[in-house]
KEKE-228288 format. One record per residue (C-alpha): residue in one letter; x negated, y, z negated. Coordinates in steps of 0.2 Angstrom, whole numbers, padded with zeros to 4 digits, always signed. Layout:
BEGIN
AXYZ
...
// end
This chain:
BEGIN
X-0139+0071-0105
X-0123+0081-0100
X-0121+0096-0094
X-0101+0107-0093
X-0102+0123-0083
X-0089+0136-0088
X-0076+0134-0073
X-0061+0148-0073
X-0049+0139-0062
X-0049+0124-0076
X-0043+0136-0087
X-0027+0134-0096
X-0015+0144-0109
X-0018+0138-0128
X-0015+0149-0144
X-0011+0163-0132
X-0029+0165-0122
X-0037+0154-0109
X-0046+0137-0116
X-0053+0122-0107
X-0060+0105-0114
X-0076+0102-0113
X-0080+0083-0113
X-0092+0075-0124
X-0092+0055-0123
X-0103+0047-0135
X-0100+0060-0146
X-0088+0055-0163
X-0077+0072-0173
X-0085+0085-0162
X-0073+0095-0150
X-0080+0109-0137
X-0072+0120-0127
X-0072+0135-0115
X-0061+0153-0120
X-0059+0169-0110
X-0049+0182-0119
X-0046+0195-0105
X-0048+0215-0108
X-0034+0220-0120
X-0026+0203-0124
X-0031+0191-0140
X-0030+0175-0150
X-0013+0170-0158
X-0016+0171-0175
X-0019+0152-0184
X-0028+0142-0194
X-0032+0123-0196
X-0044+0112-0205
X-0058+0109-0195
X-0074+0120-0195
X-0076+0130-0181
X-0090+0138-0171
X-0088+0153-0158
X-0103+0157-0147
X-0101+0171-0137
X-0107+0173-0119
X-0103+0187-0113
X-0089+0202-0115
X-0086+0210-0132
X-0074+0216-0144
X-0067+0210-0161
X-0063+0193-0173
X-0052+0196-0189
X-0052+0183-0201
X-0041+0184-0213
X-0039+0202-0212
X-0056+0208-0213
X-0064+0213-0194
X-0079+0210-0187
X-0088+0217-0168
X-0093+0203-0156
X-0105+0202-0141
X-0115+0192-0131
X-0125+0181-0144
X-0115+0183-0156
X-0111+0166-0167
X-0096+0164-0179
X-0090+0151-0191
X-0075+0148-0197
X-0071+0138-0213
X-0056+0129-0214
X-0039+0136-0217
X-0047+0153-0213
X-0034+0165-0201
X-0043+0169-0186
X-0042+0180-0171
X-0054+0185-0155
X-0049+0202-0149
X-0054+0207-0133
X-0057+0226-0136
X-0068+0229-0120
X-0065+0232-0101
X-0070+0213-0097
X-0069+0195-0100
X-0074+0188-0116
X-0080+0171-0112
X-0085+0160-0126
X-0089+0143-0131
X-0079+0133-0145
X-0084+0117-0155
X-0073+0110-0169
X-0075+0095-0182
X-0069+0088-0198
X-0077+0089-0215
X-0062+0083-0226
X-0071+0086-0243
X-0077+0103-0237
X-0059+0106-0232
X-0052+0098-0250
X-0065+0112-0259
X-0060+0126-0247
X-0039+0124-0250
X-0043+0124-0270
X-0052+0140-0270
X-0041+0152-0280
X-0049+0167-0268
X-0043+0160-0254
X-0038+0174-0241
X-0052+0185-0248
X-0038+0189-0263
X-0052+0198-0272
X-0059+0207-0259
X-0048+0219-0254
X-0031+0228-0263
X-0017+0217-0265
X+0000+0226-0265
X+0014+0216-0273
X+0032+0220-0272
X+0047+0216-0279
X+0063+0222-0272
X+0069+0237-0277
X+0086+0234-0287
X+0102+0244-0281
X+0105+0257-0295
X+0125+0252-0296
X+0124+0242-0311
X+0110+0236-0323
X+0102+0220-0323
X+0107+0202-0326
X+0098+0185-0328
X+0101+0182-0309
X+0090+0199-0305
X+0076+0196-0319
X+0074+0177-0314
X+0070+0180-0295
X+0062+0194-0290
X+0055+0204-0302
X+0048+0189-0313
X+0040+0182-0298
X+0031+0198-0293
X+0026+0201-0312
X+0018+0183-0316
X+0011+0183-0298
X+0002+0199-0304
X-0004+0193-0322
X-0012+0178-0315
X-0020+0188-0300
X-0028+0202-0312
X-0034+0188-0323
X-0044+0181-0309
X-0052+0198-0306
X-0038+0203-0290
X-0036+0222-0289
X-0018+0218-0290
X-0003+0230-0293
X+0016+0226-0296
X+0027+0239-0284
X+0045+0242-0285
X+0057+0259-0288
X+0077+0262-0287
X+0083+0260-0270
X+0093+0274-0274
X+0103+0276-0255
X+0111+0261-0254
X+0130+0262-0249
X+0135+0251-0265
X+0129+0267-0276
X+0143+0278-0268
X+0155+0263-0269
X+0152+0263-0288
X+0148+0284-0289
X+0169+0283-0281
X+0175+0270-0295
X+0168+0280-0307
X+0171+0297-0301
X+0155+0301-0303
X+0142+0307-0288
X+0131+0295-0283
X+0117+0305-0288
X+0122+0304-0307
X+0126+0286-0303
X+0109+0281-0298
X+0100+0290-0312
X+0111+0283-0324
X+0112+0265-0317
X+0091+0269-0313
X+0088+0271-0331
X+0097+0257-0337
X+0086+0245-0323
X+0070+0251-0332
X+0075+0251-0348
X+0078+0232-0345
X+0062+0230-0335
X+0053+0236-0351
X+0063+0223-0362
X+0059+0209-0351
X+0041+0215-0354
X+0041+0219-0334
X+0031+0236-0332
X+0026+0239-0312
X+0014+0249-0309
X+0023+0262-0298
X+0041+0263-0297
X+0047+0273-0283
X+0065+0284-0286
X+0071+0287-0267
X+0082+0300-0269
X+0070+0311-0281
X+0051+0306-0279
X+0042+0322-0268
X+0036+0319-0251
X+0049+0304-0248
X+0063+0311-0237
X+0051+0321-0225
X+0037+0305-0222
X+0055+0295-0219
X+0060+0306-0209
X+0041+0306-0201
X+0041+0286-0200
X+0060+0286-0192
X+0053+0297-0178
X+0037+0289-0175
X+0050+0274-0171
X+0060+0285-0160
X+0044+0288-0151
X+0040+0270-0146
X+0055+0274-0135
X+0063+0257-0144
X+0074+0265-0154
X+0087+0277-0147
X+0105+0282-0149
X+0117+0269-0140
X+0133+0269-0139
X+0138+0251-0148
X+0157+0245-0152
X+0162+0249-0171
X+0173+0246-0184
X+0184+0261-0192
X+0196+0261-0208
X+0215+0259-0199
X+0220+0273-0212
X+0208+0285-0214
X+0196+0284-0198
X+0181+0282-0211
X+0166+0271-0202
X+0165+0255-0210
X+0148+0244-0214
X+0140+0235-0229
X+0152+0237-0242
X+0165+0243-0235
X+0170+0231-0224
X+0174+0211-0226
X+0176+0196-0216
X+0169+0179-0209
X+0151+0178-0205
X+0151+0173-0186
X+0135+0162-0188
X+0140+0151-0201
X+0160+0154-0204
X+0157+0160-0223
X+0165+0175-0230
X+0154+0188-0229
X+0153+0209-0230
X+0146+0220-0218
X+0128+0220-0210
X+0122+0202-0219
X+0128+0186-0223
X+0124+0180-0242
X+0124+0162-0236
X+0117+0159-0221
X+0107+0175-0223
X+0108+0180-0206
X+0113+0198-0202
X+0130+0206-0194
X+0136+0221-0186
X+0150+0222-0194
X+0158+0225-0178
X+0155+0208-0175
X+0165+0198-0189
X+0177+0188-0190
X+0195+0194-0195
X+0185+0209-0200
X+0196+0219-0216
X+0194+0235-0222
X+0189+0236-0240
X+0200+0252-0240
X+0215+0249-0234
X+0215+0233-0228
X+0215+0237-0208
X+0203+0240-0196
X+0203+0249-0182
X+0190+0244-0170
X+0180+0257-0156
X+0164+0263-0154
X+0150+0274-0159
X+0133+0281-0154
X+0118+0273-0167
X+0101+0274-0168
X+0099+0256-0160
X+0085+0243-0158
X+0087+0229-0146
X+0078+0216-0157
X+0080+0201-0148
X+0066+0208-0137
X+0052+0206-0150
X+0053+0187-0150
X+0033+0185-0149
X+0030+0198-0162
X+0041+0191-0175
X+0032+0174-0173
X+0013+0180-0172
X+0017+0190-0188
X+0023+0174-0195
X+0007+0164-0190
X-0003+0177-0200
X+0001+0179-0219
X+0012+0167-0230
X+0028+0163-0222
X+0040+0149-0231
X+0048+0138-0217
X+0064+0142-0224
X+0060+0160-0216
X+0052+0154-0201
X+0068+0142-0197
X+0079+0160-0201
X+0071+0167-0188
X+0073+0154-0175
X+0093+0155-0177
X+0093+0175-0177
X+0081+0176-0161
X+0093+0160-0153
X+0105+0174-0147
X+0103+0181-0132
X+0103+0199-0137
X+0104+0207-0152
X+0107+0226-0151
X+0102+0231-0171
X+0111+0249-0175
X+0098+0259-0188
X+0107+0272-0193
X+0127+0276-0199
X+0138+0291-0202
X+0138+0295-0222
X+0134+0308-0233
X+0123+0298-0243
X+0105+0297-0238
X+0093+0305-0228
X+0094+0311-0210
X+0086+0308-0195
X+0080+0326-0188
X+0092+0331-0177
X+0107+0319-0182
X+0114+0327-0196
X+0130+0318-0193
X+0121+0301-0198
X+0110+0292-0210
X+0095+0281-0210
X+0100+0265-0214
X+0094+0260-0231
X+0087+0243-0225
X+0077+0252-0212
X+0071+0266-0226
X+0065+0252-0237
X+0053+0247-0225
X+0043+0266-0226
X+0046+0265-0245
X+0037+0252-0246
X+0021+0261-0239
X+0028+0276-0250
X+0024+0269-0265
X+0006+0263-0260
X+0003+0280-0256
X+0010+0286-0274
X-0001+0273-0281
X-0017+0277-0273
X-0013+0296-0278
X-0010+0292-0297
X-0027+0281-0297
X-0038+0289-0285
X-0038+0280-0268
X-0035+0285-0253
X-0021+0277-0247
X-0008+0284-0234
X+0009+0279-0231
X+0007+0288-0211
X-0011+0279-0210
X-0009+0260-0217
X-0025+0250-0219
X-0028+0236-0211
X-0036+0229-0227
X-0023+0229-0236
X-0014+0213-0241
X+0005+0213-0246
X+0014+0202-0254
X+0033+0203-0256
X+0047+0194-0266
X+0065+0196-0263
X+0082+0185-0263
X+0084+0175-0248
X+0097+0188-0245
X+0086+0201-0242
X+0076+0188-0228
X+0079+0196-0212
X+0075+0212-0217
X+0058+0208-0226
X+0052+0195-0213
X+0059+0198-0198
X+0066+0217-0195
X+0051+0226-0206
X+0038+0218-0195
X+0044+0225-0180
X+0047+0242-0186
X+0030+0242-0193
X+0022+0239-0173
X+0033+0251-0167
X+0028+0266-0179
X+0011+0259-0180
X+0005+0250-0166
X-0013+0247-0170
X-0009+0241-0187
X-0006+0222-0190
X+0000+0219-0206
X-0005+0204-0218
X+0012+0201-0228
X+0015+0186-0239
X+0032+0181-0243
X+0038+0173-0258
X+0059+0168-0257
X+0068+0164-0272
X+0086+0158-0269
X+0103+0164-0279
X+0103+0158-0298
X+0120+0154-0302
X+0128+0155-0321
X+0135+0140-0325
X+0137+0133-0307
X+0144+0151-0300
X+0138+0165-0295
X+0136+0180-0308
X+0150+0191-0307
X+0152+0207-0314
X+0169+0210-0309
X+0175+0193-0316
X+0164+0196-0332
X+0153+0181-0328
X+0135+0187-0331
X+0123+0186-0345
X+0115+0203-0345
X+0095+0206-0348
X+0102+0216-0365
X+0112+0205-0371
X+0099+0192-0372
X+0083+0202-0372
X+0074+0206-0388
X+0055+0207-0394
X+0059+0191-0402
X+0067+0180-0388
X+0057+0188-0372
X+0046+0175-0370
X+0060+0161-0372
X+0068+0171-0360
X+0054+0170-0347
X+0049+0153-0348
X+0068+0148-0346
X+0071+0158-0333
X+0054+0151-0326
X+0057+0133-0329
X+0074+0133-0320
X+0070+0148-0306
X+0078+0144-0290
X+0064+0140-0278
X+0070+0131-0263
X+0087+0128-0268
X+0101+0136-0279
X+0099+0134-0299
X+0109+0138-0315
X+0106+0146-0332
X+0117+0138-0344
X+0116+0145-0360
X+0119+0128-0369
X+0103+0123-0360
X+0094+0137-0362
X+0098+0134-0382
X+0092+0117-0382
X+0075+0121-0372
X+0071+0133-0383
X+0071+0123-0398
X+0067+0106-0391
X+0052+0111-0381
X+0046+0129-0386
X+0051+0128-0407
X+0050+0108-0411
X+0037+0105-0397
X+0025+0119-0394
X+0027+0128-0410
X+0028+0109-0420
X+0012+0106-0415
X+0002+0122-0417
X+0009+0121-0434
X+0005+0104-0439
X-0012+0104-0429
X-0015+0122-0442
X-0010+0111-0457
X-0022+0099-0450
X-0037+0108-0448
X-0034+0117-0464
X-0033+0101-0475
X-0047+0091-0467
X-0057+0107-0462
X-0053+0123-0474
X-0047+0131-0459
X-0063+0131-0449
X-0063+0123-0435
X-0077+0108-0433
X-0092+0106-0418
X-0086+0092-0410
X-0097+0075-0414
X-0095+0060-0405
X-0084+0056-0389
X-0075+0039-0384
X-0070+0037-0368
X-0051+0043-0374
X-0061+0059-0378
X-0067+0059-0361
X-0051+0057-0353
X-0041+0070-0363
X-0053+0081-0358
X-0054+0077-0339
X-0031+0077-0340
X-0031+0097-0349
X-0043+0100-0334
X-0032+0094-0319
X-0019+0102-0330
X-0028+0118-0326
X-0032+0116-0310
X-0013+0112-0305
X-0008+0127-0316
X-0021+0138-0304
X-0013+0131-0287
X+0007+0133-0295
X+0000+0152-0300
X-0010+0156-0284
X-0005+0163-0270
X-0003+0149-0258
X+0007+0137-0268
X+0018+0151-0283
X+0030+0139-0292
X+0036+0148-0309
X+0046+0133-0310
X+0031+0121-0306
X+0020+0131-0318
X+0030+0130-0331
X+0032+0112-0331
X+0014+0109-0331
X+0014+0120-0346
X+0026+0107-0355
X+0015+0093-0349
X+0000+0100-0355
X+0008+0100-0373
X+0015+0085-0371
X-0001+0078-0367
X-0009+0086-0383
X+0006+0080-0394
X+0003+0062-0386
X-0017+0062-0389
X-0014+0069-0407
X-0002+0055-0411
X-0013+0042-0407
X-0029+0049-0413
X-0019+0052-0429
X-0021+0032-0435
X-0039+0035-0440
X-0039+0052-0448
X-0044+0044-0466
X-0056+0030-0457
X-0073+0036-0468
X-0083+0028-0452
X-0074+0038-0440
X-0078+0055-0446
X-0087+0061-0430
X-0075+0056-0417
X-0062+0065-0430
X-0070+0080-0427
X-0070+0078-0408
X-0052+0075-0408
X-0048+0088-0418
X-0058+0100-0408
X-0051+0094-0392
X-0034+0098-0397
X-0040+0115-0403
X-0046+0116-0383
X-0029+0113-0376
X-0022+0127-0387
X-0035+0140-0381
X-0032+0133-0363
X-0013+0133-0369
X-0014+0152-0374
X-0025+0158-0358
X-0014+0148-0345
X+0004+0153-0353
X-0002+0171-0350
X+0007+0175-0332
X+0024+0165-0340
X+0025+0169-0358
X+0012+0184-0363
X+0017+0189-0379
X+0015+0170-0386
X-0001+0168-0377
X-0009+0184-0387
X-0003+0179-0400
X-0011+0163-0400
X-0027+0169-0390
X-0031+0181-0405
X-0026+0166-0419
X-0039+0156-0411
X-0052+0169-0409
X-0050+0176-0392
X-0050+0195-0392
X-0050+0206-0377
X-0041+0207-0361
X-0036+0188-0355
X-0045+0180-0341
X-0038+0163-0332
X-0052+0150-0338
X-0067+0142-0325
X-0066+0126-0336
X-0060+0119-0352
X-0069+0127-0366
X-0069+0120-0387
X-0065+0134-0398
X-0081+0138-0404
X-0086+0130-0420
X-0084+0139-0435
X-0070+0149-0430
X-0058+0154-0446
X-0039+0149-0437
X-0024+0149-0447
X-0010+0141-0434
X+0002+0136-0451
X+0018+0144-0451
X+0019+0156-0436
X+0035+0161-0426
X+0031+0162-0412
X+0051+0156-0402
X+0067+0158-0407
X+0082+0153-0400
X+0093+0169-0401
X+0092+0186-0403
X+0091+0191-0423
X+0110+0197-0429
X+0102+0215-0435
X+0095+0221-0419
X+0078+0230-0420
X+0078+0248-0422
X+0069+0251-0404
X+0080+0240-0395
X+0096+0250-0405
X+0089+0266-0399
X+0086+0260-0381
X+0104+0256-0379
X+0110+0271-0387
X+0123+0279-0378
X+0126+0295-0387
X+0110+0307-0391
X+0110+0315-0407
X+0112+0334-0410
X+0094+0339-0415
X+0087+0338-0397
X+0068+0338-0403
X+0070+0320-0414
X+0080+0311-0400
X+0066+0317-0388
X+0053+0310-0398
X+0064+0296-0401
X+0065+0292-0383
X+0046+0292-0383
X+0044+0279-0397
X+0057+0266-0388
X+0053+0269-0371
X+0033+0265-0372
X+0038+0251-0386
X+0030+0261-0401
X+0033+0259-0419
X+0050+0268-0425
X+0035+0278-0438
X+0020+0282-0423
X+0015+0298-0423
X+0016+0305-0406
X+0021+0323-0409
X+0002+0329-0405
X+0000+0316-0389
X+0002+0319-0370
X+0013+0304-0363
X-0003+0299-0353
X-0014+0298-0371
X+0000+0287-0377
X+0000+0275-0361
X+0013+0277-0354
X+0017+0270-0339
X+0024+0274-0321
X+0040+0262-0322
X+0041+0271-0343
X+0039+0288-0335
X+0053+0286-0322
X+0062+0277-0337
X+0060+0295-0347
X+0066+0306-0332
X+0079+0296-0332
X+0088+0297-0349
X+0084+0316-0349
X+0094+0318-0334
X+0108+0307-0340
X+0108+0316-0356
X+0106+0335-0354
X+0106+0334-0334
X+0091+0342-0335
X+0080+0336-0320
X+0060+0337-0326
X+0048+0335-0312
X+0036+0320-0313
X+0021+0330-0312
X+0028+0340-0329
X+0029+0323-0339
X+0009+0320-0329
X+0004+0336-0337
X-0006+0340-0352
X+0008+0346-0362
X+0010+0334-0379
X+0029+0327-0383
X+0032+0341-0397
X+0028+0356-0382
X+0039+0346-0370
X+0053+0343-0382
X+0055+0361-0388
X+0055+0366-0370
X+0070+0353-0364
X+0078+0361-0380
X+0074+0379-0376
X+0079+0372-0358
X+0096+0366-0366
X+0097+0382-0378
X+0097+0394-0363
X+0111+0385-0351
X+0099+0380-0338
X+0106+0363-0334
X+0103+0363-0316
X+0085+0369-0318
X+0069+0363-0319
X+0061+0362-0334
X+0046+0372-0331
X+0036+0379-0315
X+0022+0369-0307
// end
């Protein structure tokens, strides 16, 4: 017998709270302990692979796991799985005290890390976002492959599983790059960002990438007041205040000089750098603080100083970190971290004198930083979400249920991982949010980084047809820069498309059609007798699944990983065919001919489910060749294509390697820079090519809603109209019940009565 008598003074600090051992000799894997969580203090966040027991003696308040909260008291008993995120809040006016015991169950562990669901994805909304593009130019390969590919494969595979699951993004329309650009071109940056806006979305669409709200800063309603709202919440922490902070100033003009603007060497890592954040080392600059700083004006600085919104960010060490222990966190974000908090202060301006953006209240004579903006924009757009499909989400009230999920460029690190956290529990400070992050590194061209000034880009339209989409995706996939810096080269994006999508994938659905209709009229055959081959083909195209459900989920995401198991799994199917092939006219054999031939016909079906997220427009296809109608949903197991299916795999395109020399007539009309005369066809035009309908659908008699358009095609609309007749229609007007003919004959009488600066029609 042995007793252990809960003893406070041989208490001692472990995962922020007060634990003791409790000692159990005899006993093999079983761990005991004594907690106290005193009134107002809890748990670090973590998680580890033992089961774990709480017994609570006495005291109450609250355990989150994994997001989701529960009320404790005396009696109460908890267990937690393995790898489950877990936290004791003491939300009472004593000591929580409680008993602890932990052990190993390594199978149940194994069974627990496999589970798709993990994280209670499926349980509650799941936010995803890709970072919003800067409306100064449109898109290249570099943009499509990070970012915004990531997000919308993350998304395909999450909604197949049954995840309520939306892709998130907009024109991050205030960035000080626009008015660089608006200057170059001598345009404003208004008509900058809605021209530049409209071109991002256009070759969003082309790259079939449609989010599901796409949020225009400088234009959406409600969005400069609720910043304006968050900023001051912030000033309210008493955090965030003006400070007078050294500054650098154009030798010439006197103009304030950050991001753009201003140039020099990083002083973390020595690399040449603009203002505010280092590309390479990705750690973030006051400007004031480089090295041999130059103005990008004239060429000299002047330095002084100048009275900032400021945050001392070096003081919210421990917040960083338990935000980090809570949701996905790459190391490679975690080890940013550790270098930015090394310093020993860190005093972080949030606004700057411009014209361009939106004020604080009562500092007219400065700007909220965009990066800071970005953050309440992301809680903007969930809020315009919830509004458009009736929930009732608030950017002023966020939920702790909700689960984000953010991709962006390693560039964009410090602010997504390390300053959004701590502006989050400044303006919210009962709100602890559960972020995962996924980072994709720069994607070089040839060895180099994209360059537009140097002409060394491959834009999405240049490249980006119906035909070649999904060539382009699963390149772009196979070569994404995950972990460390890849290259698209266009010689071996040639060669991959006709090596391993035209001879091999679309090879051997061809010749497996020629098969099946020669030996079985082109119906396919109940499988007969299995050999031990059989047995093994089968059990590989099911580890093939499973690994394509870890490189698709939400813990392990590797486009580039899925991808390659996609070209194992035909490979593996190519392989099995060849050597079952030898015995395709042995008369004794007939049964197990049938099976082979069946399984193949099983890794195609689990082919065209599984090549979903990467390449959708081939997996449809093929889905619908082989009998599978419907919406797509990721498979359990793998399943035989139910016999006596008609399939009729001969002949199909499914790949090619370049774009067709006579470009269709949608994508002619989507690049179309000059709108014809007769306002009412171009409109209807518009409509056609923007939601990808045939150049002959009748859409006249249709509201933009019956048609199905989307929130990234409606922002896509708003666009071109404003860059062509700079006519600014509301959102709501294009949400309305009015059909396309009604809307185009009033932008025309619009046009007809000079109203150019009006809207189009009263709420």
């Amino acid at each position: 017998m042995r007793i252990d008598t809960y003893d406070p003074a041989a208490l001692g600090d472990a995962f922020g709270i007060d634990m003791s051992t409790i000692d159990l000799p005899g006993v093999e894997g079983l761990g005991a302990g004594w907690g106290r969580v005193t009134p107002g203090n809890r748990s670090d966040p973590h998680q580890h692979d033992e089961i774990e027991m709480f017994v609570i003696v006495s005291g109450s308040g609250e355990i989150a796991v994994d997001g989701a909260r529960h009320p404790v008291a005396p009696g109460t008993v908890v267990k937690f799985d393995p790898f489950e995120t877990h936290v004791i809040d003491n939300t009472g006016d004593t000591d929580i005290v409680f008993v602890t015991c932990y052990w190993r169950e390594p199978r149940h562990a194994g069974t627990v890390a496999a589970r798709p669901g993990r994280r209670r994805f499926g349980e509650r909304p799941v936010f995803v976002f890709s970072t919003p593009p800067t409306p100064n130019g449109d898109l290249h390969l570099g943009h499509l492959s990070g970012p915004y590919l990531g997000a919308d494969a993350f998304v395909r595979f999450q909604r197949m599983r049954g995840v309520r699951a939306w892709h998130l993004t907009g024109s991050d329309d205030y960035q000080s790059y626009v008015v660089a650009k608006a200057a170059q071109e001598d345009r404003t940056p208004q008509e900058v960002a809605a021209h530049y806006g409209a071109e991002i979305a256009t070759t969003l669409e082309l790259m079939d990438i449609r989010p599901d709200r796409f949020t225009v800063t400088s234009t959406d309603p409600g969005y400069q007041e609720g910043l304006r709202d968050f900023f001051a919440a912030l000033e309210s922490s008493g955090r965030v205040a003006r400070r007078e902070l050294p500054a650098l100033f154009d030798e010439e003009s006197g103009r304030y000089l950050y991001e753009v603007d201003v140039a020099g060497t990083c002083p973390s890592c020595a690399a040449a750098t603009n203002g505010n954040i280092c590309e390479e080392c990705g750690e973030p600059n006051t400007a004031a603080d480089l090295v041999e700083a130059r103005s990008n004006l004239s060429g000299r600085v002047r330095t002084g100083s100048l009275a900032r919104h400021t945050l001392a960010l070096h003081e919210f060490r421990e917040v960083v970190a338990d935000h980090h222990r809570l949701g996905r966190v790459p190391a490679r974000l975690r080890e940013l971290a550790e270098r930015v908090f090394a310093r020993d202060s860190f005093e972080l301006p949030l606004s700057h004198p411009a014209q361009w953006g939106v004020s604080p209240r009562g500092a007219d004579d400065q700007v909220i930083w965009v990066w800071p903006e970005m953050s309440y924009g992301f809680l903007h757009g969930i809020a315009g979400l919830g509004e458009r499909i009736g929930e009732p989400w608030h950017a002023d009230k966020p939920d702790q249920d909700w689960k984000i999920v953010h991709f962006f460029g390693y560039d964009n690190s410090f602010y997504h991982a390390i300053l959004y956290p701590v502006l989050y529990r400044l303006a919210f400070p009962g709100w602890e949010p559960d972020i995962d992050y996924h980072v994709n590194e720069f994607y070089l061209l040839d060895d180099q980084k994209f360059s537009t000034s140097r002409r060394h880009a491959v834009w999405g339209k240049e490249i980006l047809t119906p035909e070649t989409v999904d060539a382009v995706r699963f390149y772009l996939s196979r070569t994404r820069s995950e972990g460390a810096r890849t290259s698209f080269e266009r010689d071996a994006y040639t060669a991959t498309v006709r090596e391993v999508l035209i001879d091999g994938w679309q090879g051997w659905l061809d010749d497996l059609g020629h098969r099946l209709n020669t030996r079985y009229g082109g119906v396919v055959p109940d499988a007969g007798i299995w050999t031990p081959e059989h047995t093994a083909f089968y059990a590989r195209l099911g580890g093939r699944r499973t690994a394509l459900t870890g490189h698709l989920g939400q813990d392990g995401f590797s486009l580039r990983a899925a991808a390659a198991e996609l070209e194992g799994l035909v490979a593996d199917a190519r392989a099995f065919a060849e050597r079952e092939e030898i015995l395709a006219g042995a008369a004794g054999w007939q049964s197990e001919n049938r099976t082979a031939i069946a399984l193949e016909l099983a890794a195609a079906r689990l082919l065209s489910r599984a090549a979903t997220p990467v390449v959708p427009r081939f997996a449809g296809r093929l889905a619908a060749l082989l009998g599978d109608e419907g919406e797509a949903v990721w498979p359990d197991t793998v399943e035989l294509v139910p016999a006596g299916t008609e399939v009729d795999l001969t002949g199909q395109v499914f790949f090619v390697a370049e774009p067709p020399t006579t470009v269709s007539q949608d994508t002619t009309q989507a690049l179309s820079q000059d709108p014809p005369p007769d306002q009412l066809p171009w409109f209807t035009d518009l409509i056609r090519t923007t939601l990808g309908l045939p150049a002959d659908a009748v859409v006249g008699d249709r509201t933009l809603h019956e048609l199905g358009a989307s929130s990234l095609q409606l922002v896509a609309v708003q666009y071109q109209i404003l860059e062509r007749l700079d006519v600014d229609v509301p959102m709501e007007e294009l949400h309305s019940e009015r059909n396309v003919t009604e809307l185009g004959r009033r932008l025309a009488a619009t046009e007809a009565m000079g109203e150019a600066d009006s809207e189009v029609v009263d709420r």
